[in-house]
Backbone as numpy.savetxt, mean C-alpha at the origin, in Angstrom:
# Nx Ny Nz CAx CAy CAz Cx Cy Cz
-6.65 35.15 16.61 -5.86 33.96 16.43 -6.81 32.75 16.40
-6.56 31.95 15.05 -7.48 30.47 15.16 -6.81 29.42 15.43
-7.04 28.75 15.87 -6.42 27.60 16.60 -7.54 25.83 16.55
-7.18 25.03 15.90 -7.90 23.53 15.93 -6.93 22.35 15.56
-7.00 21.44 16.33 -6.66 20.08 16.06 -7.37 19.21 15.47
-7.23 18.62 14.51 -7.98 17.34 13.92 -7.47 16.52 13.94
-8.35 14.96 14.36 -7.48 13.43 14.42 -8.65 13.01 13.72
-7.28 12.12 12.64 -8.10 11.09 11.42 -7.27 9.41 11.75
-8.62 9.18 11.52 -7.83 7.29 11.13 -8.01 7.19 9.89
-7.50 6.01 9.06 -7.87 6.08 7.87 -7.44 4.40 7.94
-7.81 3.32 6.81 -7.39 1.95 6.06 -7.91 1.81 4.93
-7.40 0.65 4.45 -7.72 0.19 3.07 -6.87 -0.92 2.48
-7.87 -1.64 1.57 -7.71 -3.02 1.54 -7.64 -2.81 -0.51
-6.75 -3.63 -1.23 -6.69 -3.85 -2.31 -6.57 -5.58 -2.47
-6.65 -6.12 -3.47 -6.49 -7.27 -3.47 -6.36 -7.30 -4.85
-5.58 -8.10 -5.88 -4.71 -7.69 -7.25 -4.61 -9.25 -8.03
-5.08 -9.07 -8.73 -4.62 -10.72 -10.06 -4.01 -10.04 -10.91
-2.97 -10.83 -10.95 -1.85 -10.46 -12.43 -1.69 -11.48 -13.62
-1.52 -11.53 -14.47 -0.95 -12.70 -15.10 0.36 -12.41 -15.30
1.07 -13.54 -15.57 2.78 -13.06 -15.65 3.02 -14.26 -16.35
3.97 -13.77 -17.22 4.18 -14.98 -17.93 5.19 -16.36 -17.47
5.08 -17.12 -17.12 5.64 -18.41 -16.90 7.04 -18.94 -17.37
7.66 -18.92 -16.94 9.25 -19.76 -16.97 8.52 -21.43 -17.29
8.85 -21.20 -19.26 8.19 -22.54 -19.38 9.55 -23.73 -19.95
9.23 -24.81 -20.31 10.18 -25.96 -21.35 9.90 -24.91 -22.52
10.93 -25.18 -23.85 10.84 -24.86 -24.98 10.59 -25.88 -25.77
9.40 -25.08 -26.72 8.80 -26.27 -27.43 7.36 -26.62 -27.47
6.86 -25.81 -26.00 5.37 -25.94 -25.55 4.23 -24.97 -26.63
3.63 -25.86 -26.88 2.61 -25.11 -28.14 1.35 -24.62 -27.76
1.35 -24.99 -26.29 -0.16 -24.24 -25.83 0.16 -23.09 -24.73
-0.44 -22.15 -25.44 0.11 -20.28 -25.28 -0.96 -20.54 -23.76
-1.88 -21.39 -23.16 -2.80 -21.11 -21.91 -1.49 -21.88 -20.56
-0.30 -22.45 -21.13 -0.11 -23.01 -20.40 1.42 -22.17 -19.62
1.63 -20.94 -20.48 2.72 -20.07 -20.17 2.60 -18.81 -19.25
1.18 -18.94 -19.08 0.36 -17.83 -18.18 0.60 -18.09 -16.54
0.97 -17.29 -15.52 0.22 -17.92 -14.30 -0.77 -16.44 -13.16
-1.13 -16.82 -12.47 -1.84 -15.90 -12.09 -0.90 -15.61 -10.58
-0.72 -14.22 -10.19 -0.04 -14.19 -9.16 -1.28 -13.10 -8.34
-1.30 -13.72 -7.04 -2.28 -12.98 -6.53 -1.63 -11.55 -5.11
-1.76 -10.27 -5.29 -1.49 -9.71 -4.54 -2.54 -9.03 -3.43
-2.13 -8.63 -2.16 -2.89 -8.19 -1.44 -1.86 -7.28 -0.78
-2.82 -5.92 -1.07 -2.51 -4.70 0.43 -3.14 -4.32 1.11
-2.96 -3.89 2.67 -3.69 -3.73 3.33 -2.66 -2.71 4.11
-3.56 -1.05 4.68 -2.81 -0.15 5.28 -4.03 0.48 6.29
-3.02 1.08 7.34 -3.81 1.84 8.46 -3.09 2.35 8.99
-4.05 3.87 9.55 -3.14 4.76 10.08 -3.72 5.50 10.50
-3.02 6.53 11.32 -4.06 7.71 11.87 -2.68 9.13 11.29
-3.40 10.09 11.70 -3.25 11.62 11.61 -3.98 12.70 12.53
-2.62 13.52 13.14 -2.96 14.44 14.01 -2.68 15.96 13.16
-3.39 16.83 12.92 -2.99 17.85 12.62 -3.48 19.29 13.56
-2.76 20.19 13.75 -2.42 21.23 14.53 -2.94 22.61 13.73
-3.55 23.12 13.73 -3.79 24.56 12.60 -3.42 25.47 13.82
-2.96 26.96 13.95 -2.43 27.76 14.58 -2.34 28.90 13.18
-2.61 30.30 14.23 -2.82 31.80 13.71 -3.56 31.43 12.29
-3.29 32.03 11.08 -4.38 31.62 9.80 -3.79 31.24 9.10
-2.56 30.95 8.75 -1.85 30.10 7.14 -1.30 28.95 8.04
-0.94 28.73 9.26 0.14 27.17 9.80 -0.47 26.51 10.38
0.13 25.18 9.72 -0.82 24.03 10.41 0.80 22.89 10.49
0.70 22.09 11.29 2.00 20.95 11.29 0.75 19.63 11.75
1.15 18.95 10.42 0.36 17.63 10.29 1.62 16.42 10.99
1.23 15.61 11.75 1.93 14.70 11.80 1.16 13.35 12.12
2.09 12.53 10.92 0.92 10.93 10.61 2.02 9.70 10.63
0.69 8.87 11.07 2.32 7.04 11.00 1.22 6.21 9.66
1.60 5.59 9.02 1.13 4.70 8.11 1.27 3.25 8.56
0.88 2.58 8.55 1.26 0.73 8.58 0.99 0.41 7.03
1.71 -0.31 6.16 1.36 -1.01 4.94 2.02 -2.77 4.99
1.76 -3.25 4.33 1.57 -4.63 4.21 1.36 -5.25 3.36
1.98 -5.85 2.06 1.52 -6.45 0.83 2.41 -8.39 1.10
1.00 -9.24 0.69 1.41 -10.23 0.72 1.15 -10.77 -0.71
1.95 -11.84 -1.40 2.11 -12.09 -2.74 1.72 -13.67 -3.02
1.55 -14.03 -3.88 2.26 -15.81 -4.30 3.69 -15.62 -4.52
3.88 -14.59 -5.31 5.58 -14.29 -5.56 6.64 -13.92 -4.06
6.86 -14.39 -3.38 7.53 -14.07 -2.30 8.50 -12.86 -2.77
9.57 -12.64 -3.49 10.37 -11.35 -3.93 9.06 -10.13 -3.71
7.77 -9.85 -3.77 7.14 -8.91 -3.99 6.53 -8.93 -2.50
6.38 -9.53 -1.38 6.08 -9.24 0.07 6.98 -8.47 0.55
6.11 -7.22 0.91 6.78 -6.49 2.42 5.82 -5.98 3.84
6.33 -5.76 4.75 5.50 -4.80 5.60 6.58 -3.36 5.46
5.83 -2.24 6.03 6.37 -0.99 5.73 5.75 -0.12 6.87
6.79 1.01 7.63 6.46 2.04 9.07 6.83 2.85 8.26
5.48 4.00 7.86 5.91 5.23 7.71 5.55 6.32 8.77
6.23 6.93 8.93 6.07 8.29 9.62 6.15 9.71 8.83
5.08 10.64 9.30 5.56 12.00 8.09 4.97 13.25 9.36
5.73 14.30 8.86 5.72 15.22 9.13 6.20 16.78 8.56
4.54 17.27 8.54 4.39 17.96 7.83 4.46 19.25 8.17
């Protein structure tokens, strides 16, 4: 019979430029001025415990933290995941 536990941490950082096009007046003839730049950021961390037992079973169980902040407010969240595997 084999038997081991492993504990992981893990994070990570993204950071995102978009262009999106602009809610402009009609009529505007300069195409640089319909652009805007929206800036996103994620950032996540977490750990993981996993269990291996006899030779094919293992039960993983992990929590996530995520976090995206925007210029666009509609596109901010924080997020609790939990999994189990």
């Amino acid at each position: 019979m084999l038997e081991s536990t492993t504990f992981s941490l893990f994070a990570g950082y993204r950071y995102e430029d978009q262009d999106e096009l602009a809610e402009t007046s009609l009529g505007t003839s300069d195409l640089g001025d319909q652009f805007e730049t929206i800036n996103t950021q994620n950032l996540y961390a977490g750990c993981g415990l996993q269990y291996s037992f006899w030779k094919w079973y293992a039960v993983d169980l992990s929590y996530r933290y995520g976090d995206q902040t925007s210029d666009n407010p509609e596109d901010e969240y924080d997020e609790h995941t939990v999994m189990l595997r």
